[in-house]
C-alpha positions in Angstrom: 0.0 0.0 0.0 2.6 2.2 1.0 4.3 1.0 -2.0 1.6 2.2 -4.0 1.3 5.5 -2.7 4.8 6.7 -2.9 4.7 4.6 -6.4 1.3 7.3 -7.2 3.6 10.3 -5.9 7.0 9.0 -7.9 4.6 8.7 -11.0 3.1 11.8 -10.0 6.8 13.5 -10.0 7.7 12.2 -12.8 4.7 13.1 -14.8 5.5 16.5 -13.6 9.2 16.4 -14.6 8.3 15.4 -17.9 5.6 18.3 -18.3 8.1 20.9 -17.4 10.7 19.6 -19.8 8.2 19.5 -22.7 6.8 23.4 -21.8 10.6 24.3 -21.7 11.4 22.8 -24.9 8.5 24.4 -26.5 9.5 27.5 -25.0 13.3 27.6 -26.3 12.0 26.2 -29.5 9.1 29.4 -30.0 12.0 31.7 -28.3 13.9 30.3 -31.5 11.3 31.1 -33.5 10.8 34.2 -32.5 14.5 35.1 -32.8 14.8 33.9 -36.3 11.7 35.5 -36.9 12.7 38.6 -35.3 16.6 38.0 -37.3 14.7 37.3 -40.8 12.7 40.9 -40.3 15.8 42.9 -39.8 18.2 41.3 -42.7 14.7 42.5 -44.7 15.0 45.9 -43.3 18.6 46.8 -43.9 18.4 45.0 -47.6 15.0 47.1 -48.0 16.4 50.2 -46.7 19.5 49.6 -49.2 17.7 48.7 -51.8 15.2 52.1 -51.6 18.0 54.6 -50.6 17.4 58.0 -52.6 19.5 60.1 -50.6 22.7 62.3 -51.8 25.2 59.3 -50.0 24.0 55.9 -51.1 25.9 52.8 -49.2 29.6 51.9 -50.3 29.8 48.5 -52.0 25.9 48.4 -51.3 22.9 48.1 -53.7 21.6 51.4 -54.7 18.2 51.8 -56.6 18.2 54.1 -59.9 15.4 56.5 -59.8 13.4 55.6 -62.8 14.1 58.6 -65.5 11.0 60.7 -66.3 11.1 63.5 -68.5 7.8 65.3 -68.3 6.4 66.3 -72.1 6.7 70.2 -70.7 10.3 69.8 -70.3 10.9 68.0 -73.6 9.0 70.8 -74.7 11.2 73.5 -73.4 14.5 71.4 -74.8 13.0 71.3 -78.1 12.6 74.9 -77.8 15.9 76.0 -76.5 17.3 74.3 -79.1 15.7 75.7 -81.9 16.4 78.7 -80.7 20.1 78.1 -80.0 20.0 77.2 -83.9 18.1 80.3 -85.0 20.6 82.4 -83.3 23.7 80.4 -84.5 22.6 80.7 -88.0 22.0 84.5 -87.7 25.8 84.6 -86.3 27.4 82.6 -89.1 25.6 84.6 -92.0 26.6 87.9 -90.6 29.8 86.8 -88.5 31.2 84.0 -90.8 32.3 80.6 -89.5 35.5 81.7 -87.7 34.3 84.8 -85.2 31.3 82.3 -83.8 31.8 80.7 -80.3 30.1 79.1 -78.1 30.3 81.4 -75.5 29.2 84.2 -78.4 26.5 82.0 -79.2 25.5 81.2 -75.5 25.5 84.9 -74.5 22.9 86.0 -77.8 20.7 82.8 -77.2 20.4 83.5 -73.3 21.5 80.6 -72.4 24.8 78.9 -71.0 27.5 77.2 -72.8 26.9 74.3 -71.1 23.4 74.2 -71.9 24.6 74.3 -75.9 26.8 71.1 -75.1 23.8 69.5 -73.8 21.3 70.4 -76.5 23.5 70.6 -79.7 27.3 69.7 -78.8 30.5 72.0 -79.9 30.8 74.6 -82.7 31.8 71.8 -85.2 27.6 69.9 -84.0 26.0 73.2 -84.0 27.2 74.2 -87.3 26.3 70.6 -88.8 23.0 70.4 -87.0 22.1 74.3 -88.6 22.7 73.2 -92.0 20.6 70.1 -91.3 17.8 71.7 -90.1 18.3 74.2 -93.7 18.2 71.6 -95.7 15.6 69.4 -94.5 13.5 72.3 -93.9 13.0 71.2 -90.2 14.6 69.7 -87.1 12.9 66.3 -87.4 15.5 63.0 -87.2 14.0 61.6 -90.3 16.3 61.4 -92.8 16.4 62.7 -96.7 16.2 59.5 -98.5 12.5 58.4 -97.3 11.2 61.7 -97.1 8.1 62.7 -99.7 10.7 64.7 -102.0 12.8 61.7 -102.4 10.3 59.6 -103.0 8.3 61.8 -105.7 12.0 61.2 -107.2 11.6 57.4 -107.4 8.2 57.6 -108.4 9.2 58.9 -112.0 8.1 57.1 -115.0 11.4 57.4 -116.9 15.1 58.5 -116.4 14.7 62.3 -117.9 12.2 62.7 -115.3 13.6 60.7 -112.4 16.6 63.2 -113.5 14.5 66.3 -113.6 13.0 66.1 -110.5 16.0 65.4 -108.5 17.5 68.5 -110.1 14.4 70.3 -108.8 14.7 69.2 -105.2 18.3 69.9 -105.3 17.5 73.5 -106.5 15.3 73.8 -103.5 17.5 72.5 -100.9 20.7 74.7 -102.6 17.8 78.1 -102.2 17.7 76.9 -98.1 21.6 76.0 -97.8 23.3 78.4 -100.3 23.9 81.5 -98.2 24.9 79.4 -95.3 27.2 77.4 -97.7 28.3 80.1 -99.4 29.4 82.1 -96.1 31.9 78.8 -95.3 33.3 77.5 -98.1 34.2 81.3 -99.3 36.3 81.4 -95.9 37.6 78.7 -96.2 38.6 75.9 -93.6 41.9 77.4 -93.2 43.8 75.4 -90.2 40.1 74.4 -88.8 40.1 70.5 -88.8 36.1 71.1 -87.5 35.1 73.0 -90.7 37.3 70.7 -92.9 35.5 67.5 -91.6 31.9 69.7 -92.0 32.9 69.9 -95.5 33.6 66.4 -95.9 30.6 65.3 -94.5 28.0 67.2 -96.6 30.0 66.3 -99.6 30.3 62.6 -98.7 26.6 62.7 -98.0 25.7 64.3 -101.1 27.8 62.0 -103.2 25.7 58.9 -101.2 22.4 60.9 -102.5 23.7 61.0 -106.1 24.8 57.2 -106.3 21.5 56.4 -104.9 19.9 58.2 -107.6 22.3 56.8 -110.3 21.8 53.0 -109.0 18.0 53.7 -109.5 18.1 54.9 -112.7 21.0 52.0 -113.5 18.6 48.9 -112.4 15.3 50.6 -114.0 15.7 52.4 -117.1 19.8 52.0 -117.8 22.5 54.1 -118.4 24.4 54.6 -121.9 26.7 52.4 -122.8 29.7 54.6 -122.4 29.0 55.1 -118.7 29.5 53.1 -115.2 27.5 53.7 -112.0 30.9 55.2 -110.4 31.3 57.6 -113.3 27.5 58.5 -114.1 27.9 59.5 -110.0 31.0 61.9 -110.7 29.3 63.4 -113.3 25.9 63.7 -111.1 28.2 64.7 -108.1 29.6 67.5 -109.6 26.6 68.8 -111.6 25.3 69.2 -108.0 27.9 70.6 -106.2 27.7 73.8 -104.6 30.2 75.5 -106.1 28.3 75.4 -109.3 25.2 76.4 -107.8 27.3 79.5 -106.3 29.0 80.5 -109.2 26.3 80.7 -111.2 23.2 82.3 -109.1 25.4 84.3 -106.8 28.5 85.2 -108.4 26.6 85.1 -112.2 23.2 86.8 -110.9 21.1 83.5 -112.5 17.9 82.8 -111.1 16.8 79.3 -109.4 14.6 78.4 -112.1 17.5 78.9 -114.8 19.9 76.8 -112.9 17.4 74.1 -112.7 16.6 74.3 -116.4 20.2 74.1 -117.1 21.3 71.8 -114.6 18.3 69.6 -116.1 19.4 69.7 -119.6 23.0 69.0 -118.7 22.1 65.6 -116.5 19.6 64.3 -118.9 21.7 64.5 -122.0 24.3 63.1 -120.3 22.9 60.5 -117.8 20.2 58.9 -119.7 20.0 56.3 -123.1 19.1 58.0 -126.0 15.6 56.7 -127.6 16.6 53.9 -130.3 19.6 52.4 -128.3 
């Protein structure tokens, strides 16, 4: 009996003992928890705060967000406008100044704006000067480029060489009335020891002279040439009907008028460039 009782209280004890080390396991093991828990939530924190930083001194060796780039229509607006007007006013400089007295400070202080600011909009005096005779001879500041605009395509809608000839001459005439004075103002200085206005030059010419063998290939593949003439040489010939010193000897130094030089001009490719009826 006795036996049995202190049996009961051992079993008792026992049963006790085991409670208390099950609620203090489950205790260390949700303290655990908790503490991972609690370890998992700040790692998030500092990785979150890292990761979202905008201010002026972002964490060495950490990760930075990017603000995401936004440039409100207004602004692009106001760029679009600042550099038209830098243009305006760098054309007004070179057809009164000449090539050689402009600056960009000149430039800066007649636009109202900083030089900096004609860096960012245009680039140096070499850009500016390309990007104002763009503008002339496009007839507007759009990135599209000459050879799928309407004018050159009218020229490849032609039904024949003469007039595939004819109206290139005509849109050449046109573009020469928008670039003339300008080109007549730098090539009559001349590039002198300028590498900038040397390259300029290069560059229009090199970019006429694509225009031309465009034309020429055209004409080559749909109608012909004469028999007597290559692509390359039916382009030098084109090429240099075209150039501007032609145009400038002969309206400006000569006193012709557009519409003669593109009568001529016509006469003088079409004879040349195209088959004669019966070959």
């Amino acid at each position: 009996m006795v036996d049995e009782v202190v049996g009961d209280h051992l079993g008792d004890s026992v049963q006790l003992a085991g409670v208390d080390r099950v609620e203090d396991a489950m205790h260390r093991r949700q303290s655990g928890v908790r503490s991972v828990v609690h370890e998992g939530f700040l790692w998030a924190m500092i990785l979150a705060r890292r990761l979202f930083q905008w201010n002026d001194n972002p964490p060495k060796g950490g990760l930075v967000s990017t603000p995401r780039s936004y440039v409100s229509p207004q602004r692009e607006q106001a760029a679009r406008e600042t550099r038209a007007r830098v243009l305006a006013t760098a054309k007004d400089q070179l057809l009164r100044h000449g090539y050689h007295s402009m600056t960009v400070a000149s430039l800066a202080r007649e636009a109202g704006v900083s030089p900096q600011t004609i860096y960012n909009s245009v680039g140096g005096k070499a850009a500016v000067v390309k990007a104002v005779y763009d503008v002339l001879l496009a007839g507007d500041d759009e990135p599209e480029p000459i050879a799928i605009r309407p004018m050159m395509t009218r020229v490849f809608e032609q039904p024949d060489a003469a007039s595939t000839l004819r109206a290139y001459i005509h849109m050449g005439c046109l573009m020469y009335h928008r670039v003339g004075p300008l080109l007549g103002v730098l090539l009559g200085e001349g590039p002198g020891a300028d590498r900038a206005l040397t390259e300029f030059v290069d560059t229009i010419e090199r970019e006429r002279r694509t225009g031309n063998a465009s034309v020429v290939r055209h004409i080559a593949d749909r109608f012909g040439l004469p028999d007597t003439l290559t692509p390359t040489t039916a382009t030098d010939i084109l090429w240099t009907a075209t150039s501007i010193e032609v145009a400038d000897r002969l309206v400006r130094r000569c006193g012709w008028s557009l519409e003669q030089l593109e009568a001529w001009l016509g006469d003088v490719v079409v004879d040349t460039l195209t088959v004669e009826e019966g070959q």
